[in-house]
C-alpha positions in Angstrom: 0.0 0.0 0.0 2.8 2.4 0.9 4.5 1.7 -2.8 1.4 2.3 -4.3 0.4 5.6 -2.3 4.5 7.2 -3.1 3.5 6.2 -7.0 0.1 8.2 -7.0 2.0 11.0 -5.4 4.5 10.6 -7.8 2.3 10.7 -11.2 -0.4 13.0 -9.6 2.2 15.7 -7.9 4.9 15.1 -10.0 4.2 14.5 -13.5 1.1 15.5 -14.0 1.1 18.9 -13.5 3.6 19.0 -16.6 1.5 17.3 -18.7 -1.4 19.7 -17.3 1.1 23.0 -18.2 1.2 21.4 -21.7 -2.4 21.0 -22.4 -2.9 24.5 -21.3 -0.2 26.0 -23.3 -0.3 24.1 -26.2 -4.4 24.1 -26.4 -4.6 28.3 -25.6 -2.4 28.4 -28.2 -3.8 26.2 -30.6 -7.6 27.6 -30.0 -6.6 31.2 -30.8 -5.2 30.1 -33.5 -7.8 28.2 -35.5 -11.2 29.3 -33.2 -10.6 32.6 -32.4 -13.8 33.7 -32.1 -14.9 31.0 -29.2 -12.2 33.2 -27.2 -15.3 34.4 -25.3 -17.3 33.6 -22.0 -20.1 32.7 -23.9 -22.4 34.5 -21.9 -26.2 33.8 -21.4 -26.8 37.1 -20.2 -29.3 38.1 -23.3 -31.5 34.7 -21.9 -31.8 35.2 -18.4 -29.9 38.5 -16.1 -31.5 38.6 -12.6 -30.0 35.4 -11.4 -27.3 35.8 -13.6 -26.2 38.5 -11.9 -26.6 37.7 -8.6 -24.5 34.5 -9.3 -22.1 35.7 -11.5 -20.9 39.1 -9.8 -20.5 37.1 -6.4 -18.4 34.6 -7.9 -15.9 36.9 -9.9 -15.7 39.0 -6.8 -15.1 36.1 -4.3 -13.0 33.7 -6.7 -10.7 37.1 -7.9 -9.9 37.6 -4.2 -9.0 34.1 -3.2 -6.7 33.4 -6.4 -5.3 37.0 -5.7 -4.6 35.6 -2.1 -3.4 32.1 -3.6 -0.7 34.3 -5.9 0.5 36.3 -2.8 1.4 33.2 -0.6 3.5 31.8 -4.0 4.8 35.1 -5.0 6.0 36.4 -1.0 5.6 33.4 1.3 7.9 35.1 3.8 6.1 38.4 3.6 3.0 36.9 4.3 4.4 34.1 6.9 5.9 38.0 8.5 2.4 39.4 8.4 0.9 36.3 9.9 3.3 36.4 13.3 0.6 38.9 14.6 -2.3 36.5 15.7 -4.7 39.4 15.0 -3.6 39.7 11.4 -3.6 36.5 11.0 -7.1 35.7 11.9 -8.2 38.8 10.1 -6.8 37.1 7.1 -8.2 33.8 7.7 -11.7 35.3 8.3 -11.6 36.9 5.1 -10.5 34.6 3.2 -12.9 31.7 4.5 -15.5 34.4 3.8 -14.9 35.2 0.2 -14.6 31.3 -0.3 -17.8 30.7 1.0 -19.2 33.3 -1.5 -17.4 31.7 -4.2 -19.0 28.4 -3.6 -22.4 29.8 -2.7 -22.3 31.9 -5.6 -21.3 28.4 -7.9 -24.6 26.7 -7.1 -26.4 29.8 -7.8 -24.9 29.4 -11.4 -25.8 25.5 -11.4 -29.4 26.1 -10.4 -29.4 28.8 -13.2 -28.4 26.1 -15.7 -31.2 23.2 -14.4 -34.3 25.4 -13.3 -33.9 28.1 -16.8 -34.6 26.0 -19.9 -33.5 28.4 -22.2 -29.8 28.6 -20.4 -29.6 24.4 -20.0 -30.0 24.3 -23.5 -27.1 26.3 -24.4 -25.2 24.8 -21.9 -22.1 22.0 -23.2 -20.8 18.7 -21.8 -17.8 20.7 -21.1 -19.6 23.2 -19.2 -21.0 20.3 -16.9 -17.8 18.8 -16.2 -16.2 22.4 -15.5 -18.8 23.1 -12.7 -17.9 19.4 -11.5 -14.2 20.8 -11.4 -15.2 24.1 -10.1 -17.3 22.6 -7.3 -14.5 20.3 -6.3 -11.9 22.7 -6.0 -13.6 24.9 -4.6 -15.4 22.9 -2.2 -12.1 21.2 -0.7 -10.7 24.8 -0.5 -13.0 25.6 2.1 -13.2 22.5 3.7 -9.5 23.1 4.4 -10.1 26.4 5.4 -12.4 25.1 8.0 -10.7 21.9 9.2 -7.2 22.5 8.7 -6.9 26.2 10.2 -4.1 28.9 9.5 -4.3 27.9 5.1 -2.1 31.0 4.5 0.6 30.7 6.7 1.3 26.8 6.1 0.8 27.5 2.3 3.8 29.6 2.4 5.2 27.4 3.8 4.8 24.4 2.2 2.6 24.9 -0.9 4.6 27.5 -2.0 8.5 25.9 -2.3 6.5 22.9 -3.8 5.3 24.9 -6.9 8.5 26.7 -7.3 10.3 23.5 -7.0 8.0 22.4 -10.5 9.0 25.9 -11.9 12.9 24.5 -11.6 12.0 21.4 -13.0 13.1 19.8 -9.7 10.0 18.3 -8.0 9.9 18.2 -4.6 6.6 16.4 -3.3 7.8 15.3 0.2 5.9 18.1 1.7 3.0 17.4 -0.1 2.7 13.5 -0.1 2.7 14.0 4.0 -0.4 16.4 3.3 -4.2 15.2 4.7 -6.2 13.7 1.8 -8.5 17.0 1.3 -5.6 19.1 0.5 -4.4 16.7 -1.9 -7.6 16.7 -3.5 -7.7 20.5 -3.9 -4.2 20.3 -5.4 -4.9 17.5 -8.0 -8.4 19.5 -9.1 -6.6 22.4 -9.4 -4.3 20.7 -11.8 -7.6 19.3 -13.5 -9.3 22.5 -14.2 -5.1 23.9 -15.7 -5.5 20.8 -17.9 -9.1 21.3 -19.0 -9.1 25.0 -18.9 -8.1 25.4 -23.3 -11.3 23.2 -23.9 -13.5 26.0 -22.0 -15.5 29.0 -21.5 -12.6 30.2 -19.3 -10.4 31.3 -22.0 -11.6 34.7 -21.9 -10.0 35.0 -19.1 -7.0 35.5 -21.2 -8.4 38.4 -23.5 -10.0 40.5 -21.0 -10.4 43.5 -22.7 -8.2 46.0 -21.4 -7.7 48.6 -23.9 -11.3 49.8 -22.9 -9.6 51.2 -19.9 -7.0 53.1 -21.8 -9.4 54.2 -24.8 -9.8 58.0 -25.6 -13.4 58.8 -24.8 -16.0 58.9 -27.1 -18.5 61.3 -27.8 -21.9 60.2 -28.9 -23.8 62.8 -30.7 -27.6 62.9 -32.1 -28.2 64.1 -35.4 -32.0 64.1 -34.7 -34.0 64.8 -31.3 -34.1 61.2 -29.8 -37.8 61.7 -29.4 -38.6 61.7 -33.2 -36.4 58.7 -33.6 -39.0 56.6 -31.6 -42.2 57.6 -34.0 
């Protein structure tokens, strides 16, 4: 059993997230290539927009924050473990972050329900976009069951998470930390890997042309060359 458990750590911490970096580069790449316009989050807004957008805003605000917090703890670990050696910070951190993950996940379901209980929107909806949500609710699901049952995320992230991922940025992989890790946070890592992998054969591709020149963009001036009330007779 012990064999077996260092191989699955091996293939799952070790050489799969290579093979997951792949897929992603290789199928962004390919995608914009030959389907560029699929770049797009396919939005169903046009169908259905109240419980759109009380799903959809909740989840781009609470999923922004926790990847944002994710990037800090890989980018600075000893900044942040330095912040966290005041409890108060730390818990103030913790709190928040449990709280925005929460809203991710509450705000997921929302977008589920959307899909089942509208038929215009479950029409519309792809195979792919079932397994995403199945990927989404995993991840983000063990995320906050960590949060909750295996306290102070941040600082032991830093800690440990951290050096592992830089150790697969130097094409050295060190998974000793991580194969000593409960079960749910390996199951958070392995689904995050999942959704890398999967991520070229989704709606989540506009991540990667957000568009930003609208924030840069001389302003435009709009002017009517008749009274807007005669336009409407």
């Amino acid at each position: 059993m012990t064999s077996l458990a260092n191989y699955l750590d091996t293939v799952l911490f070790s050489v799969f997230p290579y093979v997951a970096m792949v897929l992603f580069l290789v199928g962004t790449i390919h995608r914009y290539r030959n389907e560029t316009f699929t770049y797009s989050s396919l939005s169903s807004q046009l169908l259905e927009n109240k419980q759109h957008f009380w799903a959809v805003v909740p989840f781009h605000y609470g999923i922004i924050t926790v990847l944002t917090g994710h990037a800090v703890a890989f980018l600075v670990p000893r900044q942040l473990l330095l912040f966290n050696s005041r409890p108060l910070r730390l818990y103030i951190l913790e709190v928040s972050a449990l709280i925005f993950g929460v809203t991710t996940l509450v705000a997921l379901f929302a977008l589920i329900a959307r899909r089942f209980t509208d038929p215009r929107v479950r029409v519309v909806t792809s195979k792919a976009d079932w397994i995403l949500y199945a990927m989404l609710v995993t991840l983000v699901f063990s995320g906050v069951y960590v949060a909750v049952f295996y306290r102070w995320g941040s600082a032991w992230f830093a800690a440990s998470a951290s050096p592992y991922l830089w150790s697969l940025l130097k094409l050295s992989p060190n998974i000793a930390i991580i194969s000593a890790m409960p079960l749910a946070v390996k199951l958070h890592i392995v689904n995050a890997w999942l959704v890398i992998a999967f991520f070229p054969f989704t709606r989540l591709v506009h991540i990667l042309v957000v568009p930003n020149q609208y924030l840069f963009r001389k302003r435009q001036v709009v002017r009517w060359y008749r009274r807007p009330q005669l336009s409407r007779s």
